[in-house]
N, C-alpha and C positions, 0 to 999 in steps of 0.2 A: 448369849448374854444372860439367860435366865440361869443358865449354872453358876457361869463364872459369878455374880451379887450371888446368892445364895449360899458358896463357898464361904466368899468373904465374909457373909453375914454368921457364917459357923463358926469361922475361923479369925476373929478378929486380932484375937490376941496372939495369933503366930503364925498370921501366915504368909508375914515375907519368909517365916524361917523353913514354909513347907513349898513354894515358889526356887528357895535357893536347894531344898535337896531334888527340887525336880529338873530344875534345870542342873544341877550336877548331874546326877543319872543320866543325861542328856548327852552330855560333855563326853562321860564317861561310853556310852552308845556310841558315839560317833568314833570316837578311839576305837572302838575295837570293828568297825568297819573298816577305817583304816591300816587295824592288823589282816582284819580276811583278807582284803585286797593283795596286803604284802603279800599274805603266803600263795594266796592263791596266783599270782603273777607270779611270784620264783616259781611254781612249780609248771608256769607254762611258757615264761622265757625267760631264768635263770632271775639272779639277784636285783640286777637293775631292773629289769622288765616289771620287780615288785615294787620294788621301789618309788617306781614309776607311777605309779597306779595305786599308790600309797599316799603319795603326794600330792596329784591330782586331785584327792579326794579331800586332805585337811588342810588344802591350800585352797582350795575356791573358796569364792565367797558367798554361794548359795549354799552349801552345804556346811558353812561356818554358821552362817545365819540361822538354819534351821536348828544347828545343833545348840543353839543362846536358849531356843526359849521353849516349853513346855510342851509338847506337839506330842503325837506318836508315829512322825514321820521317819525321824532317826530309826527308832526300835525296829519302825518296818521296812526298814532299807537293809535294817543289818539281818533279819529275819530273811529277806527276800534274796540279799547275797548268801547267805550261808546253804540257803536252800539251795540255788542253783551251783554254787561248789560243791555242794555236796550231791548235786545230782551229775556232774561233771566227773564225781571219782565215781559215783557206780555205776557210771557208760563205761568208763576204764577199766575198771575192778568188778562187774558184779558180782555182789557178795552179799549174803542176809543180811549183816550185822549195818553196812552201809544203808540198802533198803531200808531198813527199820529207823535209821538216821535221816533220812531222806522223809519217810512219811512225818517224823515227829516233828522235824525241824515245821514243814509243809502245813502242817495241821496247827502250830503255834504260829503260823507268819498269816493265816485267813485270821487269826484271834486279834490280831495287830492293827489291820486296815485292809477294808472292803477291798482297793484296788490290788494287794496281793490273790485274791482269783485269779490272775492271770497268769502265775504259774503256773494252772494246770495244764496251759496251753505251753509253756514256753521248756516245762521237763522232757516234756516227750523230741522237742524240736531238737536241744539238750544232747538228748540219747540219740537222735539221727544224725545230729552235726561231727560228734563226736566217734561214733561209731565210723560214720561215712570217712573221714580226714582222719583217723590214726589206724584204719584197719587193723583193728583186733579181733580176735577170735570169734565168730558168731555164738552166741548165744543159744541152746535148748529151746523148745519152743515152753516145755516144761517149766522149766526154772526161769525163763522169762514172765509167764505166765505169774510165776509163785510171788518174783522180784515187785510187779506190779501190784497183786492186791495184798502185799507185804507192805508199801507204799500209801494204798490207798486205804486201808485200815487205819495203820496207824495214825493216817491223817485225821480219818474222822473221829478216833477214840479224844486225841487230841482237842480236834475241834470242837466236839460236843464236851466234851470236859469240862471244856473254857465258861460253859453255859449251866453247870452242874443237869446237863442230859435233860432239861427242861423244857419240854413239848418234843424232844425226839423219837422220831416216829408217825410223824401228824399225817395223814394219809394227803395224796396231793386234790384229791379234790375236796378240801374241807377249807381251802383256801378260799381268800376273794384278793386276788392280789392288786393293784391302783397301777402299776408301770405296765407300760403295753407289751416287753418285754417280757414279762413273765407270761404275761396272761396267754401271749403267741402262745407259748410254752407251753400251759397250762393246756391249752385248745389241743396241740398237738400233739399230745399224750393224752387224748381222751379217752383211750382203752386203759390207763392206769391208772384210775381214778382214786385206789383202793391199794394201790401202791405207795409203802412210807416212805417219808423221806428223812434218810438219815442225817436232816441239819436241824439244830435248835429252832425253836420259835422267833425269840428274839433274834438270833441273826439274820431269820432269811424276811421277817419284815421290816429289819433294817435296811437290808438290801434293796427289799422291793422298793421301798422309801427315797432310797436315797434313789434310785433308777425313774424312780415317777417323778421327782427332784428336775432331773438329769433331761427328761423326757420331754419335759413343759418350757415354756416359750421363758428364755430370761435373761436380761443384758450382759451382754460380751462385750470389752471392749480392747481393741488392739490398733494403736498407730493414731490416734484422734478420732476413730468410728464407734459410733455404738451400733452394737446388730444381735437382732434378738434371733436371728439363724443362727449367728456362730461362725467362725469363719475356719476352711478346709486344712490351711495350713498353718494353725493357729499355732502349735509345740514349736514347729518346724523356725517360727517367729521366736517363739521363746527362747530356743538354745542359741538362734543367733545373738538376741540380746543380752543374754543374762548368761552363756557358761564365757568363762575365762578365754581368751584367743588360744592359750597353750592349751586346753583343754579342745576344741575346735580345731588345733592345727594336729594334735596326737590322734583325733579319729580320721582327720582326713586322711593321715597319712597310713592308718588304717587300713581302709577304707581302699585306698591305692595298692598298699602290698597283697589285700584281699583279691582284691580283680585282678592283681598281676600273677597271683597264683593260680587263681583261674581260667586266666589264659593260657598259662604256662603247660595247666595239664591236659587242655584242648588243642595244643598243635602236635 
C-alpha cells in the first residue's frame, strides 16, 4: 500500500499510461511462456503434444488473470520454465555452452521471485529423471563436475549482479537473521562463521523477512474456516478449485500413463 500511494503520488500525470506498458509487458510474458511450452512439448511429444501444453497454458483462466495485471509472477513462471527446459537439454546434451545457459537463465529467475529457490532443488531431480528414463551416455565425473560449477557460477555472478554486488561477501556470522529457519542454519554452521556468503545483502534479508513472515502465526482461510495453523492440504485444495477441469483431466491422465510405465518396466 505504501508504494503503490507513493507511485501514484510521483506519477500523477501518467500513470495509467505506465500501468498500461506494465501490463503489456505482462501480456507479452505470458506469450512467450506459452511459446516455451510449445517448443519444449514438440520436442518431448511431437507437434500436438506442444500444442497441447501451449494451450493449456493461454487458455486457463488463472494464468489469463495473472497475466492482466502488474505482478512479477508471469516473468517468474517464464524464468522458472526456461530454466528447467533448459536444464532438460543439458541432462540430454551436456555441453558448456548449455551449462552456462542454464546457470544464467538460474541466476536471473532468483532476481524475479523468492519462490524460484526451488530450483535448486528441482535441476538436479531434472538431471536424474532424465538421465535415468532416456539412458544416455554417462557422464565424466570430470566434466560433470565442470557442468555443475559452470552452473552454479554463473548463477551467482547473475544473481549478485542483480544487486550491483552489494554486501556480497558478508561473512555468515555477521548476521542476526529473525526466521527460525535461518537461524537453524545459522547455528548449524557454527564452525563457518567467517565463511562469505556469496548472496547480496538485500536479498538474503528479504528472504529472511519474508520466512520470519511465513514462520508467524497468521490467518489462512479455506472452505468457510479461518485457522492460524494452516491447513496440510491447502494447494492440493487450490488446483481443485481453481485449475480448469481439462487442465486436471490432462495431469491425471498423466499421472496414469506415468504409473503404467512404471509398471510396465517392473514386470
Amino acid at each position: 500500500m505504501l508504494f503503490r500511494s507513493r507511485f501514484l503520488e510521483l506519477n500523477r500525470a501518467g500513470y495509467q499510461t505506465q500501468f498500461l506498458l506494465a501490463r503489456g509487458a505482462n501480456l507479452l510474458l505470458s506469450a512467450l511462456v506459452g511459446v516455451c511450452l510449445w517448443l519444449w512439448g514438440r520436442n518431448l511429444g511431437g507437434e500436438l503434444c506442444g500444442l497441447i501444453a501451449a494451450g493449456l497454458w493461454l487458455c486457463c483462466p488463472v494464468c489469463l488473470s495473472n497475466a492482466a495485471v502488474a505482478t512479477p509472477d508471469v516473468g517468474a513462471t517464464l524464468l522458472f520454465l526456461a530454466t528447467l527446459w533448459s536444464a532438460w537439454r543439458l541432462a540430454r546434451e551436456p555441453q558448456w555452452r548449455t551449462a552456462l545457459v542454464v546457470g544464467l537463465l538460474l541466476g536471473g529467475a532468483q532476481l524475479a521471485k523468492f519462490t524460484n529457490i526451488l530450483l535448486w532443488a528441482f535441476i538436479p531431480w531434472v538431471w536424474l529423471a532424465v538421465r535415468w528414463r532416456e539412458g544416455v551416455p554417462r557422464v565424466a565425473l570430470s566434466r560433470l563436475t565442470g557442468l555443475v560449477l559452470t552452473v552454479i557460477l554463473a548463477a551467482l555472478v547473475v544473481w549478485n549482479a542483480g544487486y550491483l554486488f552489494q554486501g556480497t561477501g558478508r561473512p555468515l556470522g555477521d548476521w542476526t537473521f529473525r526466521s527460525q529457519s535461518l537461524q537453524r542454519l545459522q547455528q548449524g554452521l557454527s564452525g563457518w562463521q567467517r565463511v562469505p556468503v556469496p548472496l547480496p545483502t538485500d536479498y538474503l534479508a528479504g528472504f529472511d523477512r519474508q520466512r520470519a513472515t511465513m514462520e508467524g502465526s497468521h490467518p489462512v482461510y479455506l472452505d468457510g474456516v479461518w485457522n492460524l495453523e494452516g491447513f496440510p492440504a491447502y494447494y492440493l485444495y487450490c488446483a481443485a478449485y481453481k485449475w480448469p477441469h481439462g487442465t486436471q483431466l490432462w495431469i491425471l491422465l498423466g499421472l496414469a500413463v506415468w504409473l503404467g510405465e512404471i509398471g510396465r518396466a517392473h514386470v
